[in-house]
C-alpha positions as CSV (number, residue, x, y, z in Angstrom):
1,X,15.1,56.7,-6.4
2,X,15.4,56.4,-2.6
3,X,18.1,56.4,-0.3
4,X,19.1,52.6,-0.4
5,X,20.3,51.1,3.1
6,X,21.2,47.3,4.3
7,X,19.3,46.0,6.7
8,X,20.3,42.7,8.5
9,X,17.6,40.4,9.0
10,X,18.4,36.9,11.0
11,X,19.8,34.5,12.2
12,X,18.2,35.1,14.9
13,X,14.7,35.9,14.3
14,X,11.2,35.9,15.8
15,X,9.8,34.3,12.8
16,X,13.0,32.0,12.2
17,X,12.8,28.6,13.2
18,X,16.4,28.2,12.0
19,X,19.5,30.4,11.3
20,X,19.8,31.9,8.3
21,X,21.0,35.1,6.9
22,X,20.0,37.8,5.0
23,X,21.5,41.5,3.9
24,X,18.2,43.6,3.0
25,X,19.0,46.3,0.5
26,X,16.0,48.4,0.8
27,X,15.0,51.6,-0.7
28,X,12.0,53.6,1.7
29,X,9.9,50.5,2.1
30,X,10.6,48.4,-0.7
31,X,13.1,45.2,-0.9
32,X,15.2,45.6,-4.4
33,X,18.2,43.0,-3.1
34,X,18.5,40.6,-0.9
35,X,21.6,38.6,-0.5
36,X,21.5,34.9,2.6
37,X,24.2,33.5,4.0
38,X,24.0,30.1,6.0
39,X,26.7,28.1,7.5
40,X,25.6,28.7,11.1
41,X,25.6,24.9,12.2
42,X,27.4,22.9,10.2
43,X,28.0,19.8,11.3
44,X,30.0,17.7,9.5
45,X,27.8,14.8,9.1
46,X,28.8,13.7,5.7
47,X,32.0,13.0,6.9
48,X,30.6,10.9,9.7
49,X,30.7,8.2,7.1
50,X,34.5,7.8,7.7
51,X,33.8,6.3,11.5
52,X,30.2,4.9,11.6
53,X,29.5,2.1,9.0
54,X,26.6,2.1,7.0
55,X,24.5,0.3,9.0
56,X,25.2,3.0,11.9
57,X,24.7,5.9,9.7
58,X,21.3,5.3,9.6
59,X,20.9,7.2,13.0
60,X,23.2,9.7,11.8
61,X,21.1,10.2,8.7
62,X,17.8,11.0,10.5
63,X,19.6,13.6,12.8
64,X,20.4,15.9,9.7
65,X,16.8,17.4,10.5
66,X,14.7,16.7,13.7
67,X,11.4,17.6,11.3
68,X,12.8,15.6,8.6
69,X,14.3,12.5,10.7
70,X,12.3,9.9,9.3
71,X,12.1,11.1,5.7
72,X,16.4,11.2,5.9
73,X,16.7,7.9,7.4
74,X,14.4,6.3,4.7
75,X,15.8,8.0,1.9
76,X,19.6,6.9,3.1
77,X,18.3,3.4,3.7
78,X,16.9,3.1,0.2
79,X,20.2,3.6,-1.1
80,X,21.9,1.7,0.4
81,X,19.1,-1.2,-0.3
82,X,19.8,-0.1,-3.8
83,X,23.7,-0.4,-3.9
84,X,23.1,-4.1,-1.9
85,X,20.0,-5.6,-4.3
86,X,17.7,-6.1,-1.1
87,X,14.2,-6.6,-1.9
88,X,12.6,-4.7,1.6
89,X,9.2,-6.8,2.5
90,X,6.3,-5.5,1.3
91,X,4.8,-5.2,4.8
92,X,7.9,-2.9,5.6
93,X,7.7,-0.7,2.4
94,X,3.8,0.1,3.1
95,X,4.4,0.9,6.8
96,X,7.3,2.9,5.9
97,X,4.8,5.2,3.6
98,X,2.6,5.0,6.4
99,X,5.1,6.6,8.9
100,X,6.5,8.9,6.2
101,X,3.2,10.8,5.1
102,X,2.7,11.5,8.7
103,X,6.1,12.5,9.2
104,X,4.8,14.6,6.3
105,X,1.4,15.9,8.4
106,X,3.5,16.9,12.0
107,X,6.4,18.9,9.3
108,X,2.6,21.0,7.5
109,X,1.1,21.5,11.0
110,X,3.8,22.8,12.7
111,X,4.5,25.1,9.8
112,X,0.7,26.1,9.7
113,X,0.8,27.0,13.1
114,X,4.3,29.1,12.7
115,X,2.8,31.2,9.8
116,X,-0.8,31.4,12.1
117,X,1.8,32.9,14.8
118,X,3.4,35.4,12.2
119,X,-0.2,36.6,11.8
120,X,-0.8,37.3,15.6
121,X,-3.8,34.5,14.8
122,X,-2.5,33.2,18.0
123,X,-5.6,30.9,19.0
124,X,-5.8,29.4,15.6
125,X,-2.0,28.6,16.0
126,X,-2.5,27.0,19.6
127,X,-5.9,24.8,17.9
128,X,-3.3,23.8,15.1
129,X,-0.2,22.6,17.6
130,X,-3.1,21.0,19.2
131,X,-3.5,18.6,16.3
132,X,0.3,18.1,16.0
133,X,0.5,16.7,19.7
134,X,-1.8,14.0,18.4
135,X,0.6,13.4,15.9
136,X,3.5,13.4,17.6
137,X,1.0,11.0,20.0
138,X,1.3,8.2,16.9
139,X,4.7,8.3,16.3
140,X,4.9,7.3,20.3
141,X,2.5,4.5,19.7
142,X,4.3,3.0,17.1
143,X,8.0,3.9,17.4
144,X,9.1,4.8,20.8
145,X,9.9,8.6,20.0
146,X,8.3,11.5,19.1
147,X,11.2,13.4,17.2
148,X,13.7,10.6,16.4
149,X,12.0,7.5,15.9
150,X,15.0,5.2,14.9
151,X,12.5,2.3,13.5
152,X,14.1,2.1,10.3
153,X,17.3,0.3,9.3
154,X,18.8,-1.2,6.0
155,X,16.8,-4.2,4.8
156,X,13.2,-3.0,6.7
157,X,12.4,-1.9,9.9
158,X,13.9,-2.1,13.5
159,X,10.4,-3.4,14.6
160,X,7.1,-4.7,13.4
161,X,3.6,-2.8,14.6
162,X,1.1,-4.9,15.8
163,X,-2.5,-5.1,14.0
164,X,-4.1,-3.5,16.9
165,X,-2.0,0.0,16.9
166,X,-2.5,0.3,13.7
167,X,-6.2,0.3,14.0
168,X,-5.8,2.8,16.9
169,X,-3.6,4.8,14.3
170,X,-6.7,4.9,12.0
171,X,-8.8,6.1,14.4
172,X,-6.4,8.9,15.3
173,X,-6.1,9.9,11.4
174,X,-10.0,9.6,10.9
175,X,-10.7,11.8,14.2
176,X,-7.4,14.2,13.3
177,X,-9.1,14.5,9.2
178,X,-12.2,15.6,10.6
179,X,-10.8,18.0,13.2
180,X,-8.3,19.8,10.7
181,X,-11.1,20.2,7.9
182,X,-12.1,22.9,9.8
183,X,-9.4,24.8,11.0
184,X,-8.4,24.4,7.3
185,X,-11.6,26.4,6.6
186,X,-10.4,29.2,8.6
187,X,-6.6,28.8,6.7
188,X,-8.2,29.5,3.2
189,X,-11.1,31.6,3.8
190,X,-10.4,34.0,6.9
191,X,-9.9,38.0,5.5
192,X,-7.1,38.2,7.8
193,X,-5.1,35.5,6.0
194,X,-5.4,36.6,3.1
195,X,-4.7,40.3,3.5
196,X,-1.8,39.5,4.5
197,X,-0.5,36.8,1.9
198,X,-2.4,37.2,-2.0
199,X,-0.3,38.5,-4.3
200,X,2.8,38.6,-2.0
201,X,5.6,36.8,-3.1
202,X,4.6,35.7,-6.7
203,X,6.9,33.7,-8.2
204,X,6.2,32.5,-11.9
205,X,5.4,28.9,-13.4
206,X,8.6,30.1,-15.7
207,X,10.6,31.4,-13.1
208,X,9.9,28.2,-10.8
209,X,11.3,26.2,-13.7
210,X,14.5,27.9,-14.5
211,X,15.5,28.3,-10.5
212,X,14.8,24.6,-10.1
213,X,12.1,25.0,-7.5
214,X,11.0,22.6,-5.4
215,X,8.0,21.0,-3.2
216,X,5.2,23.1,-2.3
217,X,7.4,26.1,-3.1
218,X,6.9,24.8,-6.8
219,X,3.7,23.4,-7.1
220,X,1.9,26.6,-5.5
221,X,3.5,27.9,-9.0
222,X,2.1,24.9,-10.8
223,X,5.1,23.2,-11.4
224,X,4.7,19.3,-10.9
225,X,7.8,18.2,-9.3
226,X,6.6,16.0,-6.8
227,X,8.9,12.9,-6.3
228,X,5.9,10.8,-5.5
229,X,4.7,10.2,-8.8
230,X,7.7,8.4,-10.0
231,X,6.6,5.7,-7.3
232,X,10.3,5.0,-5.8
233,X,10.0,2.1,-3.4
234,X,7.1,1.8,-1.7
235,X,5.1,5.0,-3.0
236,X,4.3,2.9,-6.5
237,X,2.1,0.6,-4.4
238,X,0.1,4.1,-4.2
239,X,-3.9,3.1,-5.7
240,X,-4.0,7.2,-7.2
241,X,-1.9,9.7,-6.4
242,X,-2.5,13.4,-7.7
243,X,-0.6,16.0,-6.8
244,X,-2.0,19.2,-5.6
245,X,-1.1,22.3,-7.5
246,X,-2.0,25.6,-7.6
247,X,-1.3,28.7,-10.3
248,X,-0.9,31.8,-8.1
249,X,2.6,31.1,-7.0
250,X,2.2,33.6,-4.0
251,X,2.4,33.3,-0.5
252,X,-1.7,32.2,-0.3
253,X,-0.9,29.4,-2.9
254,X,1.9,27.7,-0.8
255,X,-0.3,28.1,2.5
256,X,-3.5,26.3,-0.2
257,X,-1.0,23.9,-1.5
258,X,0.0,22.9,2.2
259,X,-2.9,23.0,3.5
260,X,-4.3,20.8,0.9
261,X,-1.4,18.0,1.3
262,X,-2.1,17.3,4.9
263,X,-5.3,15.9,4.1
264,X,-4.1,14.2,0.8
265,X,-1.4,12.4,3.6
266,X,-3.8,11.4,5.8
267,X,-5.8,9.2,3.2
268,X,-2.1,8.0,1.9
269,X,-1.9,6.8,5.3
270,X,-5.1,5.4,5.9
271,X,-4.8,3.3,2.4
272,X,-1.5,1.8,3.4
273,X,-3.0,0.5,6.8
274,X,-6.2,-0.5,5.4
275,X,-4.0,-2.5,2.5
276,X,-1.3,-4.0,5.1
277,X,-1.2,-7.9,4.9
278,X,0.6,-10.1,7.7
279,X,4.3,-10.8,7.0
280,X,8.0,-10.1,7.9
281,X,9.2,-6.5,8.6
282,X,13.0,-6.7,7.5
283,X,15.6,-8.8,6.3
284,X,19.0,-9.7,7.3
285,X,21.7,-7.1,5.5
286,X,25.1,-8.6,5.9
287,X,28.7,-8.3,5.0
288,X,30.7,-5.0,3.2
289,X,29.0,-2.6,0.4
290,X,31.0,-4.1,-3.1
291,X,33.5,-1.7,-4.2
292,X,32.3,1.1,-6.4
293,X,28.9,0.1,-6.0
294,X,27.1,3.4,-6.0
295,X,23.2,4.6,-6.0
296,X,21.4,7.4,-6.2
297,X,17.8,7.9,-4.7
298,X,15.0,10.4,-4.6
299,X,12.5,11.1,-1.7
300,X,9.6,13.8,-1.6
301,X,10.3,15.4,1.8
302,X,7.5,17.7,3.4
303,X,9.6,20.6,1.5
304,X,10.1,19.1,-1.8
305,X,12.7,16.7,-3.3
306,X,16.1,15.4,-1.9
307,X,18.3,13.8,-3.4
308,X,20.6,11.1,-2.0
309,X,23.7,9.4,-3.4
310,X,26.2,7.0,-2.0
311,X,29.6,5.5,-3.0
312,X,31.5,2.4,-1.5
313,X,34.6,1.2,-1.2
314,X,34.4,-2.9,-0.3
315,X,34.2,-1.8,3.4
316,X,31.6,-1.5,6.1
317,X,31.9,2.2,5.5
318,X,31.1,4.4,3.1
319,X,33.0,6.1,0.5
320,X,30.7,9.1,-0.3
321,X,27.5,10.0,1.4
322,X,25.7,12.8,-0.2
323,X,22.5,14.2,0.0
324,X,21.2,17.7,-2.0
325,X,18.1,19.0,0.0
326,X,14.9,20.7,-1.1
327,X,16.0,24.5,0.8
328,X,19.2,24.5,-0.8
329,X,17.4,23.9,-4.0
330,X,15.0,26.9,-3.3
331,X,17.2,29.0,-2.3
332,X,17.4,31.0,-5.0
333,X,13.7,31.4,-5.6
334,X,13.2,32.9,-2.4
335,X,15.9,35.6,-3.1
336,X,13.7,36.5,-6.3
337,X,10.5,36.0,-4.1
338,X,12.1,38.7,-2.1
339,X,13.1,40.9,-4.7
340,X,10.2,43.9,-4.7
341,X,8.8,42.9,-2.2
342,X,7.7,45.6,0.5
343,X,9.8,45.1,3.9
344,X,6.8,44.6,6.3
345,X,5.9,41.3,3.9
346,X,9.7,39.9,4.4
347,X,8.7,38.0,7.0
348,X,5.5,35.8,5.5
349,X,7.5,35.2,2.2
350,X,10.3,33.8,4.2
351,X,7.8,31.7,6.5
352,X,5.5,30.2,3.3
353,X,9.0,29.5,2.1
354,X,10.2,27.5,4.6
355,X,13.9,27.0,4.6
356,X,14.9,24.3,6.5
357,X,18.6,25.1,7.5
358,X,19.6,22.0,9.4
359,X,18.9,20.1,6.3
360,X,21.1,22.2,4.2
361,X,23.9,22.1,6.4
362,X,25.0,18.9,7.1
């Protein structure tokens, strides 16, 4: 047995989009411990509920995670559609999948092209950021933002889009399909890539299970978690939807499974537009949440399921507002993803992981 040291590692991090955490125990070159902490940015925003009211807390909600902004803000406005009996237009619910699985494709690119960078691939990450602009390009078209797109509110959306963006978003999506097939290619078949990332990190279909794995985390170790198929609000209007698994559970598999989803989003998307019939966008959402009316709600975010429940109290504000997210949920698989690992591959595990921080602390 080796000399066994601690090595500190984050929050701040090359590789670390976010602050997090972790004590290395190594011996020579090889991982056998590794212990995170988190609670760098905590925000407080649960307790927000006490002094916005719920129809404000929307814009709260989607500021948990800039990433994740729409996916928060349509999850929390399911809820409280729930706890209220609103019946969203059907026109609203399909544009709301439509925005979503895109919100989906900019989260999967920008992670591609982080994980390209960790490889010092650094023109195939500048070709996939490339892509994301365009992305980022639609969300301008159709919201007004980029990041924050504040189009969604309780009972619909803030705005309708007209007939002809959405046929300029198809174009985009068609052109952006083509365009990422084949940096894809490069992804999945380059040496380089997968030097670096088969057989590192392998976490078991059992082991996925019993840490209640999440997302593409999971389903790159065959399990089939994805919140998607229960078709919650508008996702059962969905013609076929299969989700994409893999059985390696290694770092290759989540970069296959990921890779695999962006495309599988774009023709989500392109169905809801090409299905879209004329009608309202929203309807009016009046008067105080009934006293211990409380719902729960489940939303496949880019990293896996989150989990959303609310409580009220006969007042324009909120009793309870929680929400579990998919990191805090995988937390614990990547400590056992880390375990054995050698200390040079610390970094890609971490990366095909992809902890999102700001989502766990709220």
């Amino acid at each position: 047995m080796g000399k066994r040291s601690v090595i500190p590692f984050g929050p701040q991090h090359p590789v670390l989009p976010e602050p997090v955490h972790l004590d290395l125990a190594v011996e020579d070159e090889k991982v056998v411990k590794a212990i995170p902490q988190i609670g760098f940015i905590h925000r407080g925003l649960e307790k927000l509920t006490e002094t916005h009211d719920y129809q404000n807390y929307v814009y709260v909600a989607e500021r948990i995670c800039g990433i994740c902004s729409f996916g928060h803000s349509l999850g929390y406005c399911e809820t409280i559609e729930q706890m209220m009996d609103v019946d969203v237009p059907m026109r609203a619910q399909k544009i709301r999948v439509m925005l979503h699985e895109i919100s989906r494709i900019q989260s999967h690119l920008l992670w591609l092209g982080l994980t390209a960078d960790a490889f010092g691939f650094e023109s195939l990450f500048m070709h996939v950021w490339r892509l994301r602009e365009n992305v980022l390009d639609i969300f301008e078209m159709t919201t007004g933002g980029r990041v924050i797109l504040s189009i969604n509110k309780v009972g619909g959306l803030v705005r309708d889009i007209s007939d002809d963006v959405l046929s300029q978003v198809e174009s985009k999506l068609v052109s952006l399909k083509d365009e990422y097939q084949q940096i894809e290619k490069t992804f999945l078949s380059n040496s380089s890539v997968k030097s670096r990332t088969v057989g590192v990190g392998v976490i078991s279909h059992d082991q996925a299970e019993n840490l209640g794995m999440v997302g593409p985390f999971a389903r790159a170790s065959h399990v089939n978690n994805d919140v998607r198929c229960l078709g919650i609000g508008g996702y059962r209007l969905l013609s076929d939807f299969v989700p994409i698994l893999d059985t390696t559970g290694d770092c290759y598999g989540r970069i296959r499974v990921r890779c695999k989803e962006v495309v599988q989003s774009i023709d989500i998307a392109l169905e809801m537009i090409r299905s879209l019939s004329s009608g309202s966008v929203s309807v009016d959402v009046k008067g105080p949440i009934p006293d211990g009316a409380q719902a729960v709600n489940l939303l496949e975010q880019p990293r896996g399921e989150c989990f959303y429940y609310s409580l009220g109290n006969g007042t324009q504000y909120l009793e309870r507002m929680r929400m579990r997210t998919p990191s805090s949920e995988n937390l614990a698989g990547m400590v056992a993803a880390l375990q054995g690992c050698d200390l040079a591959d610390v970094n890609m595990i971490i990366l095909t992981i992809d902890p999102c921080i700001s989502c766990t602390e709220r």
